[in-house]
C-alpha positions as CSV (number, residue, x, y, z in Angstrom):
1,X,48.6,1.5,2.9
2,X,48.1,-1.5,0.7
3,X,46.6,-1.6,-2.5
4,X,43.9,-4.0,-1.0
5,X,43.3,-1.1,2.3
6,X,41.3,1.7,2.0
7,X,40.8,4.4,4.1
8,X,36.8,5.1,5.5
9,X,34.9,6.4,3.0
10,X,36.9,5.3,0.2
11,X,34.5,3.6,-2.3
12,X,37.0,2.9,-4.8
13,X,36.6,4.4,-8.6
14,X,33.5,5.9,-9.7
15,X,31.2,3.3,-11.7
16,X,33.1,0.5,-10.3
17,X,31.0,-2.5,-8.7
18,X,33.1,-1.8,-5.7
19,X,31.5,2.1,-6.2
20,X,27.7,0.1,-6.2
21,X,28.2,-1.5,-3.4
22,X,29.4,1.5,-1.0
23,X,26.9,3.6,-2.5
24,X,24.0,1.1,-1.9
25,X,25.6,0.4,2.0
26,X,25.7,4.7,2.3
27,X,22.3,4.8,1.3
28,X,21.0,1.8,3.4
29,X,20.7,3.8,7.0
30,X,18.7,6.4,5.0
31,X,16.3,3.4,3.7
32,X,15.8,2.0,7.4
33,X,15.2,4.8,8.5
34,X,12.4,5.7,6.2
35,X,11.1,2.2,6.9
36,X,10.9,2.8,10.8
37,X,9.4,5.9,10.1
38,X,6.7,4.4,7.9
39,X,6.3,1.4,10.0
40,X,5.1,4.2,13.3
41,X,3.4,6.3,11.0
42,X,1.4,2.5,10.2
43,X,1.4,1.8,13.6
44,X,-0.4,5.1,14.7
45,X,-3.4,4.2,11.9
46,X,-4.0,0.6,13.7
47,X,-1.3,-1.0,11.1
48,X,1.3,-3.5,10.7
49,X,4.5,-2.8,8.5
50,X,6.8,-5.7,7.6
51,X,9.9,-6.2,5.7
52,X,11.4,-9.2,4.6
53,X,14.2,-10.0,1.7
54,X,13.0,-11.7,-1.8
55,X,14.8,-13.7,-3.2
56,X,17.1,-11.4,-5.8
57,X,18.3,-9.0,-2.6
58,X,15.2,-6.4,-2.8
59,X,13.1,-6.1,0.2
60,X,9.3,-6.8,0.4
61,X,7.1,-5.2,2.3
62,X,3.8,-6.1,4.0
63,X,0.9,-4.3,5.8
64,X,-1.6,-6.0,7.7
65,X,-4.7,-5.0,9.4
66,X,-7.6,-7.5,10.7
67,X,-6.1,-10.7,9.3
68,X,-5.8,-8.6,5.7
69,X,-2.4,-8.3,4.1
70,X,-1.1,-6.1,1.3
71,X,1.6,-6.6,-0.8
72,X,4.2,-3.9,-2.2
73,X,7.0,-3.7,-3.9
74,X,8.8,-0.8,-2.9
75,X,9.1,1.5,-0.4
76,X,7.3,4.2,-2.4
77,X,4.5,2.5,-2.7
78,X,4.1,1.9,0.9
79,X,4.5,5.2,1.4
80,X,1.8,6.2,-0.8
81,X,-0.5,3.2,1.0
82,X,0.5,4.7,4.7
83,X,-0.4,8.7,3.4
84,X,-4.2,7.2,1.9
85,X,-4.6,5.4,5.0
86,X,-3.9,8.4,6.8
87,X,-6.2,10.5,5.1
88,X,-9.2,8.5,6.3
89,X,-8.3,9.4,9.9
């Protein structure tokens, strides 16, 4: 094997940009995940969840409801939105 191949898994050395990125690519499934999760959950209380990329990379996330749209800026806070939501139920 090359220099340039790596095997699966292989993420290069620790702290190294190459490291970030398989790191942040790992984590990615467990982020959409959550997101599809939250966007049911959303769904379920009458709810629409979006997702869309700003500018710098990060996702943005919208809920709507009767024409009304809220803004957040990470997944944490839409989760905190969906569970108050929720609670009214």
């Amino acid at each position: 094997m090359s220099h340039k191949e790596k095997a699966p898994g292989d993420c290069g050395a620790e702290g190294s940009q190459e490291s970030q990125d398989c790191t942040a690519n790992s984590t990615q499934p467990d982020a959409d995940k959550a997101f599809a999760t939250l966007r049911a959950v959303a769904a379920l209380q009458g709810h629409e969840l979006r997702r869309t990329d700003h500018a710098d990379g990060r996702p943005v996330y919208f809920i709507a409801r009767w024409g009304l749209v809220r803004h957040f800026g990470s997944l944490a806070q839409v989760r905190a939105f969906v569970a108050r939501i929720g609670s009214r139920s």
